[in-house]
C-alpha positions as CSV (number, residue, x, y, z in Angstrom):
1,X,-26.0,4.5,45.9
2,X,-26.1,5.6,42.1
3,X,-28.7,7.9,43.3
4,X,-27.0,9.7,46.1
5,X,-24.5,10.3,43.9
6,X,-25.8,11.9,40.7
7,X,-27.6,14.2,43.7
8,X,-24.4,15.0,45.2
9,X,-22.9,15.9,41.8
10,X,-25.7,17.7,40.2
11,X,-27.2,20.1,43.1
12,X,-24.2,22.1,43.8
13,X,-24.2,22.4,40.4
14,X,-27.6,23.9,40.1
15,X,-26.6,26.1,42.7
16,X,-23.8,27.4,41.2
17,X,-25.4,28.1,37.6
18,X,-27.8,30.5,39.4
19,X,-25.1,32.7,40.3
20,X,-24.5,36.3,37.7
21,X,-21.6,37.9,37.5
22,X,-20.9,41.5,38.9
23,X,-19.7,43.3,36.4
24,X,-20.3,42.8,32.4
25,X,-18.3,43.9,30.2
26,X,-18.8,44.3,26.3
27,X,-16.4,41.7,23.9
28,X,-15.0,45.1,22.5
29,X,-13.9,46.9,25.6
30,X,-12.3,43.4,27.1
31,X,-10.7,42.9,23.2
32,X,-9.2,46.1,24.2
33,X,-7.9,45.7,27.8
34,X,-5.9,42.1,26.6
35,X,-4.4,44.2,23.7
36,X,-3.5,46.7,25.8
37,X,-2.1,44.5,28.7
38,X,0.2,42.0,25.8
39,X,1.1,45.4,24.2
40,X,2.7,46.1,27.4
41,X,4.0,43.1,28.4
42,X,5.7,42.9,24.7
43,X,7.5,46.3,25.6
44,X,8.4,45.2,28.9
45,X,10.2,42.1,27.7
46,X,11.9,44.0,24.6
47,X,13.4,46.5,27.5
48,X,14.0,43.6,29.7
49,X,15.9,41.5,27.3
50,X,17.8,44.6,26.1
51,X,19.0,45.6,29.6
52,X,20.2,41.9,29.6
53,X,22.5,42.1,26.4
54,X,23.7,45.2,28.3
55,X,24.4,43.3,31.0
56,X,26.2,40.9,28.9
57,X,28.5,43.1,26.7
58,X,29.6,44.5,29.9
59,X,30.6,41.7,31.8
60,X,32.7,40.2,28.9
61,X,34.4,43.9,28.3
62,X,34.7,43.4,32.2
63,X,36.3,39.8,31.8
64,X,38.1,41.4,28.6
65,X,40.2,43.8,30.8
66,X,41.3,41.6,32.6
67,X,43.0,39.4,30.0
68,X,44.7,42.7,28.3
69,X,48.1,43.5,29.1
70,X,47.9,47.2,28.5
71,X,47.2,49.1,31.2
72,X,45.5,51.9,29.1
73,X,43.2,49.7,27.2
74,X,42.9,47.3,30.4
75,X,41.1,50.7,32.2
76,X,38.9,51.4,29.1
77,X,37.5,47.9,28.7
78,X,37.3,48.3,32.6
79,X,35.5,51.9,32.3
80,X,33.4,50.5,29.4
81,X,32.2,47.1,30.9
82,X,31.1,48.7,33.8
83,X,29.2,51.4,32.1
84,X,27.4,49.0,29.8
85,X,27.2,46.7,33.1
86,X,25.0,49.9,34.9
87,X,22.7,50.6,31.8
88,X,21.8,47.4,31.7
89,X,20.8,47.3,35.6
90,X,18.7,50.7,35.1
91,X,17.0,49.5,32.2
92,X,16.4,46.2,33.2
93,X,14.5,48.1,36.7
94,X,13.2,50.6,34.6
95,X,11.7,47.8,32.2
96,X,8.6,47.6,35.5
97,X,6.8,51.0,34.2
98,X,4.7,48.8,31.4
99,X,3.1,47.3,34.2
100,X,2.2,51.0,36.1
101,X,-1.8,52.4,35.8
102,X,-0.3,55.3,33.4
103,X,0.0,52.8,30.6
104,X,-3.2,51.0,31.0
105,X,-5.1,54.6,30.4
106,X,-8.6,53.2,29.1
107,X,-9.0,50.8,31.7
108,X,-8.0,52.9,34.7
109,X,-9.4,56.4,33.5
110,X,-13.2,57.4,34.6
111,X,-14.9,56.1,32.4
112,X,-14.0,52.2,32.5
113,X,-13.3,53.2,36.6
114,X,-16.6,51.3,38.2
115,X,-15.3,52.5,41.7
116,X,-15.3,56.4,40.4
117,X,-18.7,56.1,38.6
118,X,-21.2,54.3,41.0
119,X,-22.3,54.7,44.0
120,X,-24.0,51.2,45.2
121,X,-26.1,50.5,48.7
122,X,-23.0,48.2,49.5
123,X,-21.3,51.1,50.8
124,X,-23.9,52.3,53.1
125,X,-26.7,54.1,52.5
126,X,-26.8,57.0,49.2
127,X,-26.4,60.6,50.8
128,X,-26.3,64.0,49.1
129,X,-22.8,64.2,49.5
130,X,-22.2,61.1,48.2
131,X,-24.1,62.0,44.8
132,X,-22.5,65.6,44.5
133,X,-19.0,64.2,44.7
134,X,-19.5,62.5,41.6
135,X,-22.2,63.0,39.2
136,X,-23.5,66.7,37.9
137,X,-26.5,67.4,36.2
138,X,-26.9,66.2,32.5
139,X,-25.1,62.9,33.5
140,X,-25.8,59.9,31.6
141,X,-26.8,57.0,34.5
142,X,-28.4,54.0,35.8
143,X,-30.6,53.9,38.8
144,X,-31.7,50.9,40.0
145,X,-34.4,50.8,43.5
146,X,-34.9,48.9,46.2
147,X,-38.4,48.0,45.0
148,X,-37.5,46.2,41.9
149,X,-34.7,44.5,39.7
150,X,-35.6,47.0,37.0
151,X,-32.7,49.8,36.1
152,X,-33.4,52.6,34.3
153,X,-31.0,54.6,32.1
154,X,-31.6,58.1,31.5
155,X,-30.0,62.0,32.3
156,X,-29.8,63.5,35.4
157,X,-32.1,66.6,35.5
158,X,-31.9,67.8,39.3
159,X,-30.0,66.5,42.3
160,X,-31.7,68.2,45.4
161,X,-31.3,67.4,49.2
162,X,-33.6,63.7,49.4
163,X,-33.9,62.8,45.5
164,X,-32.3,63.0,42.0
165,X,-34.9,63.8,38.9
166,X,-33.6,62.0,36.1
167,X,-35.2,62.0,32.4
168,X,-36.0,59.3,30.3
169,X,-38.2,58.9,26.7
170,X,-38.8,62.5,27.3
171,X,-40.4,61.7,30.9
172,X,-38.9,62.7,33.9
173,X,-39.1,59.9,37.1
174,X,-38.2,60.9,40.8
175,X,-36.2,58.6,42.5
176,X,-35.1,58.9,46.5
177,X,-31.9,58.7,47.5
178,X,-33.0,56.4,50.5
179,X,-34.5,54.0,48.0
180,X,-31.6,53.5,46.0
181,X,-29.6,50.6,45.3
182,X,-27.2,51.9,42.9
183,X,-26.8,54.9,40.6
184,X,-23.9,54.5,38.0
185,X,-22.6,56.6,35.0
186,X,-22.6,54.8,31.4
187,X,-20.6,55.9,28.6
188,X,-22.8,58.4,26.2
């Protein structure tokens, strides 16, 4: 019985620890994506909690009016409370925008963009088209074939209508597009 169940713990195991991730990213690039993401989220909750005091020096100017007897001060405190009362509403929805793509600008721009920068077998097969739209000659890539797990990084030297040329250790390799697996673009 002690058997059965170090094999029922330990082969699922083995079968998980075979799996690799998709995507890798260097310690310094993901160092830089959680600074930029608590840099954000500190701005957000600074704008947050100041639309909130707003919110609070207008309700008590609000609750201030109506304990004053003059009818000319009543309507300022009135006037005033709700102003304070509004700019605290717009900034507290305005506090959202740290969270929007235009303020994570490395991760979303092209070159940390996997979805921009690779074209993979995943999405059907690699046509001329497909290639054009976003690489150019001179390009630093990857390639990777169907007949091996090897991938090679080197610079785009021609694109033509069936294969890319791509130059590597001053030797240039011809790779079809039909036997490609993925071509990405690495940062020079």
């Amino acid at each position: 019985m002690k058997n059965l169940l170090y094999i029922l713990l330990f082969v699922p195991l083995l079968g998980y620890c075979q799996l690799t991730p998709k995507f890798q990213y260097d310690s310094s690039q993901t160092a830089q994506i959680q600074n930029e993401i608590i840099n954000n989220l500190d701005n957000h909750h600074k704008q947050f909690k100041n639309g909130m005091y707003f919110q609070a020096s207008g309700l008590l100017l609000s609750i201030a009016s109506n304990l004053v007897e003059d009818n000319k001060l009543k309507n300022s405190f009135a006037i005033a409370g709700t102003s304070l009362n509004l700019l605290g509403i717009f900034n507290i929805l305005d506090s959202q925008k740290w969270f929007s793509k235009n303020n994570y600008s490395s991760f979303y721009s092209d070159e940390f963009n996997p979805k921009s920068n690779e074209i993979n077998i995943k999405n059907g097969s690699i046509s001329l088209n497909d290639v054009n739209s976003i690489f150019n000659e001179k390009d630093l890539v990857e390639v990777q074939t169907i007949h091996g797990s090897v991938v090679m990084t080197g610079e785009i030297k021609t694109i033509a209508y069936n294969r890319i040329e791509i130059e590597s250790d001053d030797r240039i390799f011809t790779f079809y597009l039909s036997e490609l697996v993925f071509i990405r673009r690495v940062k020079k």
